[in-house]
C-alpha positions in Angstrom: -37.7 25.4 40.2 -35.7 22.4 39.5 -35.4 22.8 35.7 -33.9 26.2 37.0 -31.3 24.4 39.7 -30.1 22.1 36.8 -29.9 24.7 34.7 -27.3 26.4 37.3 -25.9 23.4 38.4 -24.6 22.4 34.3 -23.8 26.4 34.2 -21.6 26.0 37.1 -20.0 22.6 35.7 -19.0 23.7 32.5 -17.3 26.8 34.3 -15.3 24.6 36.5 -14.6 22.5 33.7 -13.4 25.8 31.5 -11.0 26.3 34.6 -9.7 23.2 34.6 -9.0 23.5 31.2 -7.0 26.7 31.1 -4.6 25.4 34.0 -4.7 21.7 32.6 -1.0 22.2 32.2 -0.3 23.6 35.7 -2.7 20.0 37.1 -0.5 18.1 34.4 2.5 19.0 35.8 1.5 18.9 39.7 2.5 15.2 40.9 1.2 15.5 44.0 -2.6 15.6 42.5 -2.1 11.9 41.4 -2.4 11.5 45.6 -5.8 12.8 45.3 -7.1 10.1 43.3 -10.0 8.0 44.9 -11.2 5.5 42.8 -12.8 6.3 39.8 -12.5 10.3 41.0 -9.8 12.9 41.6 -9.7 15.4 43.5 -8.4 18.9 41.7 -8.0 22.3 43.2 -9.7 25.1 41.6 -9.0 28.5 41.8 -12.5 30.3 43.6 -14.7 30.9 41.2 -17.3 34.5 41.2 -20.5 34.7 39.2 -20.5 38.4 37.8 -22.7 40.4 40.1 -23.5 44.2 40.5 -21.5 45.3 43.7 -21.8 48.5 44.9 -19.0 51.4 45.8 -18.4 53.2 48.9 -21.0 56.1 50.3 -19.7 59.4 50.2 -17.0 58.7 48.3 -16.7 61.2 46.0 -15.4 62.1 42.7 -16.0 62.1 39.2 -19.5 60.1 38.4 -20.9 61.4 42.3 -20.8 65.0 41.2 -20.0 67.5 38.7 -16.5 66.9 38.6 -13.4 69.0 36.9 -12.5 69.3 33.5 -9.5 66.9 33.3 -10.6 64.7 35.7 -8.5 61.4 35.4 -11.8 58.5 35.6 -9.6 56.6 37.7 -9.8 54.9 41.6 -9.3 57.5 43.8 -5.8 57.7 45.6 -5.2 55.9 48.9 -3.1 56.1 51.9 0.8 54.7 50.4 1.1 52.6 53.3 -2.2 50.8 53.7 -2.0 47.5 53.0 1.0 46.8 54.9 -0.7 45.8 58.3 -3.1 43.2 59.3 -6.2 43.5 57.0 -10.2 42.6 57.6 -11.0 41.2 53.8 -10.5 38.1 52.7 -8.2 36.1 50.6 -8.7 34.0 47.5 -9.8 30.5 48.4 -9.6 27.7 46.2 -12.3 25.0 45.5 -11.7 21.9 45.1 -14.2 19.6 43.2 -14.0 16.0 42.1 -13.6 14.8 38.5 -14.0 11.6 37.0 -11.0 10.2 35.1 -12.5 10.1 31.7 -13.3 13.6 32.3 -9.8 14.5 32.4 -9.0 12.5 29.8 -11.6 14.3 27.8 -9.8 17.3 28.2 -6.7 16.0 28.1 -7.8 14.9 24.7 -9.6 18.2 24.1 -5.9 19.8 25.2 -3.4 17.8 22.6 -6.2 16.8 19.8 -5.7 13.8 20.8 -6.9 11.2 18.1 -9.3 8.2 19.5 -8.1 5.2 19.3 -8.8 2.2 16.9 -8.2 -1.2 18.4 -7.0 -4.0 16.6 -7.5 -7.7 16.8 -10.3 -9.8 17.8 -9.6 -10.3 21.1 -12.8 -9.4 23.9 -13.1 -9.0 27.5 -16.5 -9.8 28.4 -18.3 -6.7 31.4 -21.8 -7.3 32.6 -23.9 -4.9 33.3 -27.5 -3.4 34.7 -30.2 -2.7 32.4 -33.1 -1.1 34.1 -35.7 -2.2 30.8 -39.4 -1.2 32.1 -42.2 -1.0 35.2 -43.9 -3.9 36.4 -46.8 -4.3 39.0 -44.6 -7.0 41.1 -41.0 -6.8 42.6 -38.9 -5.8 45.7 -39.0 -2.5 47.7 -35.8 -1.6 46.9 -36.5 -1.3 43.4 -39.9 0.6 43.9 -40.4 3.2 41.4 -41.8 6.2 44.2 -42.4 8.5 41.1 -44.5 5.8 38.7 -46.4 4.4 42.1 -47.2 8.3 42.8 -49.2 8.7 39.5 -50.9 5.4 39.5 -52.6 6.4 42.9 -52.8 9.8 41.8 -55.5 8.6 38.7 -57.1 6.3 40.9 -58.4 8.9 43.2 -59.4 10.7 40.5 -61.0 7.9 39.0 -62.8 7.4 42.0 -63.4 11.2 43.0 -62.1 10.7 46.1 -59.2 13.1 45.3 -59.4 16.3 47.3 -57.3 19.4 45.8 -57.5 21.3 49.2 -55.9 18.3 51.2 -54.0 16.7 48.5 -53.2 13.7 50.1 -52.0 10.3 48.1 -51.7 7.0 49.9 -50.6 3.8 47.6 -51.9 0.9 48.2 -50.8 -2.4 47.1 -52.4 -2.5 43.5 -51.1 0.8 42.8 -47.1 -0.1 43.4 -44.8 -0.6 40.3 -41.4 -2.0 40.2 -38.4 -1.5 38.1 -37.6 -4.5 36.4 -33.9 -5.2 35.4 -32.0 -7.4 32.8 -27.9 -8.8 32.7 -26.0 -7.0 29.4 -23.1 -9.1 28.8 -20.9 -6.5 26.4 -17.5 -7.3 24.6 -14.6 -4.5 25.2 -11.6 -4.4 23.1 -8.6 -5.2 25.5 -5.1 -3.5 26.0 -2.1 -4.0 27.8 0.5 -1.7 28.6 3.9 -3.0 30.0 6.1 0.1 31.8 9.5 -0.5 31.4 12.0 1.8 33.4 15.6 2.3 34.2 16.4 2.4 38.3 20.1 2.2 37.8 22.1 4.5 40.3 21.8 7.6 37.4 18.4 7.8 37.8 17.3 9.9 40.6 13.7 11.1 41.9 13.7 13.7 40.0 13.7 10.9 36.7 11.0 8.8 38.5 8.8 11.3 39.3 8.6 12.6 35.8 8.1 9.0 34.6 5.7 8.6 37.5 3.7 11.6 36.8 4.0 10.7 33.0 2.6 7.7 32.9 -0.4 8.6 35.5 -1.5 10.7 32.2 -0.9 7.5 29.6 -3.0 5.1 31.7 -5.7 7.8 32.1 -5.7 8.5 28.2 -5.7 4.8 27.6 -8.1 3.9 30.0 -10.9 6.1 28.4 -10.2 4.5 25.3 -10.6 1.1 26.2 -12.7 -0.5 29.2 -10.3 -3.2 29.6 -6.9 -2.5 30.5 -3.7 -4.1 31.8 -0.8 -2.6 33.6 2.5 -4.6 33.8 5.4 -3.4 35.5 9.4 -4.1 34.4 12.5 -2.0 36.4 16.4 -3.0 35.2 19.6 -1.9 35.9 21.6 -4.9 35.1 19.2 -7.3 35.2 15.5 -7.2 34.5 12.2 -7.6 37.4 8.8 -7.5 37.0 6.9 -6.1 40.0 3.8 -3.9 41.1 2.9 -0.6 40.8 4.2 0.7 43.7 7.4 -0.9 43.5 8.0 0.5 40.0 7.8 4.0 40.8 10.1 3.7 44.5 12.8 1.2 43.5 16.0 2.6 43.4 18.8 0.5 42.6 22.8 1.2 42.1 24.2 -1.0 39.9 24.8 -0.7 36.1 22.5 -0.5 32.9 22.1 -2.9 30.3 18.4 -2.2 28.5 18.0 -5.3 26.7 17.4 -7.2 29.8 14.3 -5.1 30.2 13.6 -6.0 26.4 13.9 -9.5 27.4 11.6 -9.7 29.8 8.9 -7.9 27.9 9.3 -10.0 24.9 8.7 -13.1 27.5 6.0 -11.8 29.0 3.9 -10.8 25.8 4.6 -14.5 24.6 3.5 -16.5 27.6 0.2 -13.8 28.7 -0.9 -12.2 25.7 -2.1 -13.4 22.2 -0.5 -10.5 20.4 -2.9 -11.0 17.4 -5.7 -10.3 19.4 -4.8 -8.2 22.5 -3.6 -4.3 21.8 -0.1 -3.9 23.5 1.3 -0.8 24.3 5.3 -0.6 25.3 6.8 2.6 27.0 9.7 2.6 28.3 11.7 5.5 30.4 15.5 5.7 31.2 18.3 8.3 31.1 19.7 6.9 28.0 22.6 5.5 29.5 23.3 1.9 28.3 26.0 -0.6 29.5 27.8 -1.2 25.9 27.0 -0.3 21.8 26.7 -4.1 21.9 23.7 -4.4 24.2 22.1 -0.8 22.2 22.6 -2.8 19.1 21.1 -6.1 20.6 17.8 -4.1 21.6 17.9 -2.7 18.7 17.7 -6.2 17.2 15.0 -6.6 19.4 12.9 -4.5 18.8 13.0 -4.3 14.9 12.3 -8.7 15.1 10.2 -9.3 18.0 9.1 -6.3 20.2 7.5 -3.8 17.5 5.6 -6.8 15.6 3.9 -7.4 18.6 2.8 -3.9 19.8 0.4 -1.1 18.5 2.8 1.2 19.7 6.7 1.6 21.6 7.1 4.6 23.0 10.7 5.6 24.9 10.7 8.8 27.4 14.2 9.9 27.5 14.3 11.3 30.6 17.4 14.6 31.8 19.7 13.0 34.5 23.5 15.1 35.1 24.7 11.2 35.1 23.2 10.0 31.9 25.0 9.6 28.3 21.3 10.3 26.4 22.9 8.6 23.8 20.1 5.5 23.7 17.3 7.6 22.2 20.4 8.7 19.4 20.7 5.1 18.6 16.9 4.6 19.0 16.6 8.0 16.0 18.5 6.3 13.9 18.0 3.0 13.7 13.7 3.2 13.7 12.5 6.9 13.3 10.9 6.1 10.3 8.7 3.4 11.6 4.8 4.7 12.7 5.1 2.2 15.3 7.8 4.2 16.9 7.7 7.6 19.0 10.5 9.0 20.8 10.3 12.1 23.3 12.6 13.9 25.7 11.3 14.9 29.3 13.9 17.9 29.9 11.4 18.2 32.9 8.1 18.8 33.4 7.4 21.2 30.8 8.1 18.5 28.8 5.9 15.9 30.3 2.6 17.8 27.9 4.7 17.2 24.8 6.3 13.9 25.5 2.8 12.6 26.2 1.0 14.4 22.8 4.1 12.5 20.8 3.4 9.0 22.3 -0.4 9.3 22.0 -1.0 11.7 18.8 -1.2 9.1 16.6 -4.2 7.2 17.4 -2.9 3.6 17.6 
């Protein structure tokens, strides 16, 4: 019976995850499911699900297939009353489900979605995770490591052994000799480790529309990057004028009003990078979001400088989200095309909106660095 409950049970999973996947670009695009997320989990509505089943028709109903019939029949429903189904009804609706996924779930389809390439780490650099090893049974160790299933089966043979065991009142009782124990071992494992440092325009021509694409867009990097490396770092830079590092939460409701000059944000990275990571061992990812609307050509040319000296030696990848805003010039990703479109290192997407965020994300992250 349970071999036949897991059997149903994975059925039903890999129907739920088949749904998932055919509206993966309707979840992708929803920013409110990034409010579901608990942890490790998130929760994602799915559509009701039926199992085919035989269901039967209507008594007397009549027609072709519930007597002789006409020639010319039409094998069609039979008609109904025009204005039925204007009024209150008795049947149900459509209900949705909602179950709970675990991050590098999504990011499996996600991956599964785009052909999204793994990625290879570089450098040499290792964060060290411990975990639990459960290695073998023992006769000694504390109850709350008791193995109920291996303790069964040793008293089971001993009444047996003993033919004391009584089929018509099967009834086992462990004593103390017959206990066993899970015993348990420390696995210290090296992870490759990443950092990724958002970088993101909050001058007054970026609205909310702007930061929830870049909001919703960058929930989808860090789940994608996550599964690929165990540890990850999130830093957070916002400029309008002048470049600040802050959390999470800031970074995606800061608004400010004043004007844009990008290669304070630049800047900051750069300094950042140099004083917390060893570039030669740590993978460092750089995306940065704005409206393309820069102060001056002077400041486009001095990120520009930037970036081709300092910033893209330093990364496995710079990504910049050019983002639709009715107050933006869009001329930075123009400068951006080219000055560096021919370096691997380099991707460059438009988010028109959020049919765009699918795309935007399969250009930063289908290259597998």
């Amino acid at each position: 019976m349970s071999t036949r409950i897991g059997a149903d049970h994975a059925r039903f999973k890999e129907i739920v995850r088949g749904r998932i996947r055919a509206n993966l670009k309707r979840y992708v695009q929803k920013g409110e499911m990034i409010g579901r997320r608990g942890g490790d989990l998130i929760t994602i509505p799915v559509p009701s699900i039926d199992l085919p089943t035989l269901r039967h028709g209507r008594r007397q109903q009549g027609g072709v297939g519930q007597g002789e019939g006409e020639v010319g029949t039409v094998l069609a429903p039979g008609a109904t009353d025009p204005a039925a189904g204007h009024g209150a009804g008795d049947a149900g609706g459509e209900h949705a489900l909602e179950v709970d996924v675990t991050l590098d779930e999504l990011a499996g389809l996600l991956g599964e979605e785009l052909r999204l390439p793994r990625i290879q780490p570089r450098g040499d650099k290792r964060l060290l995770t411990t975990r639990v090893s459960y290695t073998g049974v023992h006769s000694t160790g504390p109850e709350s490591l008791r193995h109920f299933k291996r303790t069964y089966k040793q008293a089971l043979r001993r009444l047996i052994a003993a033919g004391t065991y009584d089929p018509q009142r099967p009834v086992v009782v462990p004593q103390r000799d017959d206990k066993r124990y899970r015993t348990w071992r420390r696995i210290t494992e090296p992870h490759a480790a990443a950092a990724i440092l958002y970088l993101m325009d909050v001058s007054g021509s970026m609205g909310d529309e702007q930061k929830e694409l870049v909001r919703i867009t960058s929930f989808w990097i860090d789940t994608w990057l996550r599964s690929n490396y165990r540890g990850l770092e999130s830093r957070y830079v916002v400029h309008d004028a002048v470049a600040r590092e802050v959390d999470r939460e800031t970074f995606f409701h800061t608004r400010e009003s004043g004007g844009t000059m990008i290669s304070s944000a630049y800047r900051l990275a750069l300094e950042i990078m140099r004083r917390d990571y060893d570039t030669s061992r740590w993978n460092i990812y750089l995306f940065h979001f704005s409206d393309g609307d820069n102060w001056s050509a002077d400041d486009t040319r001095a990120c520009l400088e930037l970036l081709s000296s300092e910033l893209l030696p330093r990364t496995n990848q710079f990504a910049y989200g050019q983002v639709d805003s009715p107050y933006g010039s869009g001329q930075f990703i123009r400068d951006l095309r080219e000055r560096l479109a021919g370096d691997e290192r380099v991707s460059l997407a438009e988010v028109g909106g959020k049919d765009g965020i699918l795309p935007a994300i399969q250009a930063f992250l289908g290259r597998g660095r």
